[in-house]
C-alpha positions in Angstrom: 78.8 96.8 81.6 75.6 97.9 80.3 75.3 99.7 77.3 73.5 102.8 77.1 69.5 102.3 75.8 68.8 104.0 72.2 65.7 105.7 72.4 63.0 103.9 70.9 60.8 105.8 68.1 57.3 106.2 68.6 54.9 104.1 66.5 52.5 106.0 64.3 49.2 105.0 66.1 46.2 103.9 64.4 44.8 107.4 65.3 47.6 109.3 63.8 47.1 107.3 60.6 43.1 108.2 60.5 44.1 112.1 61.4 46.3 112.2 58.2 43.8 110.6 56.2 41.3 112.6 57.5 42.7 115.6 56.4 44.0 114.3 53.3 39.9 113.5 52.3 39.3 116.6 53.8 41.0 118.5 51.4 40.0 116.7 48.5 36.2 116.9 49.7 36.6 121.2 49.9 37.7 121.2 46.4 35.3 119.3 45.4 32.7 121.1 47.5 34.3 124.3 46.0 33.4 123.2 42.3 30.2 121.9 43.0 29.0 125.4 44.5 30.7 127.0 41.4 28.2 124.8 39.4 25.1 125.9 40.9 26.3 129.4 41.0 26.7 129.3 36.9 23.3 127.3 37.2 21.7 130.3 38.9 20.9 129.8 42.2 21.7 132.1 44.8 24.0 132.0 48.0 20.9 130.9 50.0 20.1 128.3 47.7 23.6 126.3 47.4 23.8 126.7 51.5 20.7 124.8 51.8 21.9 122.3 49.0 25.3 121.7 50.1 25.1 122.1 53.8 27.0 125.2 54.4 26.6 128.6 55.5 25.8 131.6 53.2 29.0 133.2 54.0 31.2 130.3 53.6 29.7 130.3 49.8 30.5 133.9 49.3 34.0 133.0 50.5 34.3 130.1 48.1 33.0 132.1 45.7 35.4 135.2 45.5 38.4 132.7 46.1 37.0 131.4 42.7 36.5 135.0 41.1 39.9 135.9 42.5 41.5 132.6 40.7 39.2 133.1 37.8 40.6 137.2 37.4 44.4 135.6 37.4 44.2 133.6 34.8 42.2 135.9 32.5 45.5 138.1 33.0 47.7 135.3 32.5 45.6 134.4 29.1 46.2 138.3 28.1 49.8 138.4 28.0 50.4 135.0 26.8 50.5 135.9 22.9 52.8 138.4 23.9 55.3 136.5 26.2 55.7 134.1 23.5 56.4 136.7 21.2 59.1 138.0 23.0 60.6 134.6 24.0 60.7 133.8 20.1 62.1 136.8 19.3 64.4 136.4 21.9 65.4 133.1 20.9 66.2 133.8 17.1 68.3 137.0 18.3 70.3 134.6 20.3 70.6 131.6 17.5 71.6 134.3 15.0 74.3 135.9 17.3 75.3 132.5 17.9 76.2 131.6 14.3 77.6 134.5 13.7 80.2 134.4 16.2 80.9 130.5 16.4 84.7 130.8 15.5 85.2 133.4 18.5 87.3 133.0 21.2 84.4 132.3 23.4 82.9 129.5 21.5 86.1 128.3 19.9 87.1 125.9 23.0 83.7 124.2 22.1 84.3 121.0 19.8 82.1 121.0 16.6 79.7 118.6 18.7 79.3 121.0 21.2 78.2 123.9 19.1 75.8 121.4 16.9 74.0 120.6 20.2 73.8 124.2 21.3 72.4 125.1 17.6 70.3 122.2 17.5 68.8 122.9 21.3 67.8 126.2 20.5 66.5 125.5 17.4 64.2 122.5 19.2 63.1 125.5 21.9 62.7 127.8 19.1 59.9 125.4 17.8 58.3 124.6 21.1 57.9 128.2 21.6 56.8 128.8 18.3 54.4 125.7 18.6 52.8 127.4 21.4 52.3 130.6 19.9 50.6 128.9 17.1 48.3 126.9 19.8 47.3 130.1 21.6 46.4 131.7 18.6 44.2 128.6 17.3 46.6 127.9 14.5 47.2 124.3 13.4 51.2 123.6 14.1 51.6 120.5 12.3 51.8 122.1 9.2 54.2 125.1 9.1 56.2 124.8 12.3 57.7 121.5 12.2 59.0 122.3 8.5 60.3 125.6 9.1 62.1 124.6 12.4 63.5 121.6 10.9 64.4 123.2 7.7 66.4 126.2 9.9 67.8 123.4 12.1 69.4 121.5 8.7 70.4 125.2 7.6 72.3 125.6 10.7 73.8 122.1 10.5 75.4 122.5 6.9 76.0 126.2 7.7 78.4 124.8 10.6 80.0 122.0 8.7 80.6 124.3 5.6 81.7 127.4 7.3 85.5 128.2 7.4 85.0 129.3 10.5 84.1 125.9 12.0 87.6 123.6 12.4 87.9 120.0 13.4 87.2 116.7 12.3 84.3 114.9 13.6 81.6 114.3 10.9 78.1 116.1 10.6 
C-alpha cells in the first residue's frame, strides 16, 4: 500500500535570501541616509543642496526632515516631564514602603513569612534608589555620594525595624 506523500517545503531560493538582505541593508542605509541629511541640514545647507549631495529629491529631504523635527519635538516633551515623573514615582514609592511597615502584622501581610516581607522591604527599597538615582542623573546631580547611603541606611532601618518589631513573629534569623 502506498503511503500518502508529505508535502515537501519549499527551499528558500538564493533570490529570496538576497530580497531579505536587501531590505535588511536597505533599511539600515535610510537611517543612515536620514542622519547624514540631518548633518548637513545643522551644517547649513539647504534642501537643494543635500539633494544634490546625497542623490535624492528635494521633497524626499523635507520628508526626512520633519520626520526628524517630529521625533526631535517628542522627546523634548518627554525630557520636560521627566523630573516630574520621577518625582511622583518616588513619592509614590516611599508612600507605599511606609504603609507597608506600618501594617506588616495585618492580616494581609501576616501569611507572609519574615523572608517574605524582608524581600518586599528590601525590593522597594532597591527601586526606591534606582528611582531616586535617576532623578539625581536628570538633574546633573552626582548619585554616588548621597543616594547609595541614604538608600542603604533606610534599607538597614527597615531590616532591624522588622526583626525588632513586636509585630513581626517567627524564627528565621535577620
Amino acid at each position: 500500500m502506498n503511503s500518502p506523500k508529505l508535502r515537501e517545503q519549499p527551499e528558500v531560493t538564493a533570490s529570496k535570501q538576497n530580497r531579505r538582505k536587501r531590505t535588511q541593508s536597505h533599511s539600515k542605509g535610510r537611517e543612515a541616509m536620514k542622519r547624514q541629511v540631518a548633518g548637513l541640514k545643522e551644517a547649513g545647507l539647504s534642501n537643494i543642496e543635500i539633494g544634490k549631495t546625497v542623490g535624492l529629491h528635494r521633497d524626499t529631504i523635507a520628508a526626512y526632515l520633519n520626520e526628524r523635527a517630529e521625533e526631535q519635538q517628542t522627546l523634548d516633551r518627554f525630557k520636560d516631564v521627566l523630573g516630574d515623573c520621577l518625582n511622583a514615582d518616588l513619592m509614590f514609592s516611599t508612600i507605599l514602603k511606609a504603609k507597608l511597615l506600618k501594617n506588616l502584622g495585618t492580616e494581609d501581610l501576616a501569611t507572609l513569612s519574615l523572608s517574605d516581607k524582608r524581600q518586599l522591604i528590601r525590593d522597594l527599597t532597591v527601586s526606591m534608589g534606582i528611582v531616586f538615582d535617576k532623578l539625581r542623573l536628570h538633574e546633573g546631580k552626582s548619585t554616588v555620594n548621597a543616594s547609595h547611603r541614604i538608600v542603604r541606611g533606610e534599607a538597614y532601618q527597615a531590616i532591624d525595624w522588622a526583626a525588632t518589631s513586636q509585630i513581626v513573629s517567627g524564627s528565621e534569623d535577620i
